[in-house]
N, C-alpha and C positions, 0 to 999 in steps of 0.2 A: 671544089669547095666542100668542107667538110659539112655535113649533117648536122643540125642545132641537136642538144642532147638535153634531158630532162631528169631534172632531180628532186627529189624531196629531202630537204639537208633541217635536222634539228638538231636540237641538246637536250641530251636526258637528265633532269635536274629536281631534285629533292628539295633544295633551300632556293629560297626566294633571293632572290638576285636583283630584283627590279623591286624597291624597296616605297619607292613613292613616285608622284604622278613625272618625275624631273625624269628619272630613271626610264620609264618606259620613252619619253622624248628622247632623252640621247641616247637610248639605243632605238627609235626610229630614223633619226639623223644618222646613225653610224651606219643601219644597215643603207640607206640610202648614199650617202659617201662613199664606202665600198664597193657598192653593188655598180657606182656608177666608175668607177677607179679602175676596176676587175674586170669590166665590159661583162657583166653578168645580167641576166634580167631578168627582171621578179615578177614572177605572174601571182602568185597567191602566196599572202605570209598572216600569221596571226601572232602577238607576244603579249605571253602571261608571262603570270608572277616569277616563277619558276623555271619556264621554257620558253623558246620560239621554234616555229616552225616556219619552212617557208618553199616552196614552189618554184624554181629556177631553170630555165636555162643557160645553157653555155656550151663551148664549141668540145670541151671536154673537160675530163675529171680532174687535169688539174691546174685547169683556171678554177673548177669547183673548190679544192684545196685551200689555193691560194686566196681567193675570197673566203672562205672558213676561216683559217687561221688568221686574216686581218681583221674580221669581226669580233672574232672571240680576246686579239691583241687590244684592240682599241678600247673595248666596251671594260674588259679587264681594266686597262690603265685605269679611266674613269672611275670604276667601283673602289679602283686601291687609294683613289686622289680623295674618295668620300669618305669612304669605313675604314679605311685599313687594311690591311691584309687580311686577305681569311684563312690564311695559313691550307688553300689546296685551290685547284684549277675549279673559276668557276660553271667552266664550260667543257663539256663532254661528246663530243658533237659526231654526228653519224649524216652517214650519205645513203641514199637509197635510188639507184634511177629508176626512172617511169619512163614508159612504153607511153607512146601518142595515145594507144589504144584506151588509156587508164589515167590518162589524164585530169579527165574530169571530176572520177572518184578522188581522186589524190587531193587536188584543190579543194572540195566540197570537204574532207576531210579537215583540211587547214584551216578554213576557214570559218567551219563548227565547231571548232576548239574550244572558244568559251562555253558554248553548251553544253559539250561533253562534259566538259568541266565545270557544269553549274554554273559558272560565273555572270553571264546574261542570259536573258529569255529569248532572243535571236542573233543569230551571227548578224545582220544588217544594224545592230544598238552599240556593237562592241566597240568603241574607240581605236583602240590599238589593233586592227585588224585592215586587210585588203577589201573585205566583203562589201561596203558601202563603197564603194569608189570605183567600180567597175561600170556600173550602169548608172552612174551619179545624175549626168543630163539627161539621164529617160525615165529615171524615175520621181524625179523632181521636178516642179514649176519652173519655168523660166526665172521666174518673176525671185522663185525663194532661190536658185541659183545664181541668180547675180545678187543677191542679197548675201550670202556666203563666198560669193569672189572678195564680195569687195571686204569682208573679214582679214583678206590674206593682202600678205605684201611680196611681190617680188624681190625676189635676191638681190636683183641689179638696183634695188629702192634703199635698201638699207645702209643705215651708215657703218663705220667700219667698226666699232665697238659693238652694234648690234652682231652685225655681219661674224665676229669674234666670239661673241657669247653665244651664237645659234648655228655656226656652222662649223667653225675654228681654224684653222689657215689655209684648209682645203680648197681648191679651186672647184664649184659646182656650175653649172648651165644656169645664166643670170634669169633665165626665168621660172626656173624654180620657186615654188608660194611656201610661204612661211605664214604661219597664225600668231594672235599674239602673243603666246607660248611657248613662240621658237619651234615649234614642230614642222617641220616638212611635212607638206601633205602628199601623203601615200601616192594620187592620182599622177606628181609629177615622175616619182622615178622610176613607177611600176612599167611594167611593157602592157597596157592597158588594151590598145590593142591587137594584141597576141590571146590576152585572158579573155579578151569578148568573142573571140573567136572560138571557143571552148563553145559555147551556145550560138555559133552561130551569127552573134550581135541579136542575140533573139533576146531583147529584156523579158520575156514572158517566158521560153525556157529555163533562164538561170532563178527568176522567182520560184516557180513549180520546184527546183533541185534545191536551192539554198533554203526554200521553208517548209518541205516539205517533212514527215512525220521524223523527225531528232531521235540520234541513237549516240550512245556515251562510246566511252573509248573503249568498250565488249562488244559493241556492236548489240547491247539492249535497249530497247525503246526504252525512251525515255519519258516518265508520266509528268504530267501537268502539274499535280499535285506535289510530287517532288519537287519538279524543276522550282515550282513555287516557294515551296519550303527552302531548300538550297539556295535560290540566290537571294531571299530575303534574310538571310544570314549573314555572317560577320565576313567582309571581303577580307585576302589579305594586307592590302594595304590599311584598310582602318585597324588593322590587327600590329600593323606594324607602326604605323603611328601611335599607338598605345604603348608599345614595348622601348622606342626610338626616344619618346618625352621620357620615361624612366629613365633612362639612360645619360640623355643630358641633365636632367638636375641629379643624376651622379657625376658628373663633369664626365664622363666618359664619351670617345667618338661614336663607338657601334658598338653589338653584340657582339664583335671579334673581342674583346677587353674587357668583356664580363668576366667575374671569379665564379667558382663553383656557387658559393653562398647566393652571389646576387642573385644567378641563371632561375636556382631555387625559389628565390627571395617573386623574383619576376615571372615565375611560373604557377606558382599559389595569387599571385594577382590575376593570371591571365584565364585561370580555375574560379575564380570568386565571379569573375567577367560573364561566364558561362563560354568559354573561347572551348570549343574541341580539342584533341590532344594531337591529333593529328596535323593541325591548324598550327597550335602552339610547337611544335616539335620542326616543320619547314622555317617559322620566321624567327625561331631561336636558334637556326642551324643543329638542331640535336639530331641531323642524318649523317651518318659516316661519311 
């Protein structure tokens, strides 16, 4: 029997891809589809605005592949069914394997994502991430965990128009929870316990490693006072809801079908806003 093999598979990505709160859903439903399709298993993933990364096993590189290109296939379709075409691939996607030995850096890594990236003040707040759902029953009450089961519905509960709108004609494990958001919750299709084993199942090691002293993607500490400053700033989703409403009371679909003038027209708004240019430049796609 062959050896499980470990990866760390992202997308290097400049414009914002996941445009509002839908987007990051079905691309958690896709990775979850996939991942369950491709016999791959997900120990640690996080997805921002612009990228995902994610922590995998599999028996080799290329079922890694083959799950790569079905995620960047699917998730593609979707974006082209919303915006349009963006006239280039929205995903650029790299593999890296990890050694057992490094495992744990690798995940801590993924899973610090948004704080590297300013975007929350601890990887356990982040929504879209693996970080909360690994010690979920040991770090919560009983009492507030069955208060959050009963939030979710079973796959096998849904009727078949939900079933359509939240999963799509895919065949998933009927017990799978859904929120009522249609989001799959991360805890069913991750390999939850494969990632607790990383610590052990020690919930008191993985808190010391996932809160302990935050470094960005230079590996420089990250201060308080920034991190402050940063995430109380303009997320890119509220950034993109502001450029998205322009856009349709131009009747226009997306920023793919903006003219030069409007891009202009919509970049002296998002300057007047106090939006950074850096900001402004990922959710106008103005990166090659």
């Amino acid at each position: 029997m062959k050896r499980t093999c470990y990866y760390h598979v992202f997308n290097k990505g400049e414009n914002v891809i996941f445009r509002d709160n839908d987007d990051f859903i079905t691309f958690n439903n896709k990775l979850a589809i996939v991942s369950h399709q491709t016999n791959i298993g997900i120990l640690a993933f996080a997805i921002m605005s612009t990228h995902f990364h994610a922590i995998i096993d599999a028996i080799d590189k290329s079922a890694v592949d083959e799950f790569l290109e079905s995620i960047s296939k699917v998730y593609s379709i979707c974006y082209g069914r919303k915006y349009g075409s963006a006239g280039k691939k929205l995903f650029k996607m790299f593999t890296v394997a990890v050694e057992p030995t490094s495992l744990e850096t690798e995940m801590l890594y993924v899973m610090k994502n948004p704080v590297h990236h300013y975007v929350d003040y601890t990887p356990l707040s982040y929504e879209f991430s693996s970080a909360a759902h690994l010690f979920m029953t040991e770090l919560l009450p009983a009492s507030r965990n069955n208060l959050i089961e009963g939030q979710y519905r079973k796959v096998k509960d849904l009727g078949t128009r939900q079933y359509r709108s939240m999963i799509g004609r895919e065949a998933v494990p009927e017990d799978w929870m859904v929120d009522g958001n249609g989001m799959i919750l991360p805890g069913c299709f991750m390999n939850v316990s494969k990632a607790k084993a990383v610590w052990s199942g020690n919930v008191k090691a993985f808190l010391y490693a996932i809160l302990k002293t935050q470094t960005d993607a230079n590996k420089e500490v990250i201060k308080d006072d920034i991190l402050e400053l940063r995430t109380n700033g303009f997320s890119d989703m509220y950034v993109c809801q502001i450029v998205d409403a322009i856009i349709a009371d131009k009747g226009l679909r997306s920023i793919h079908e903006l003219s030069e003038p409007q891009r202009d027209e919509i970049w002296r708004i998002l300057e007047k806003r106090g939006i950074q240019s850096d900001q402004a430049i990922r959710v106008l796609w103005e990166n090659g």
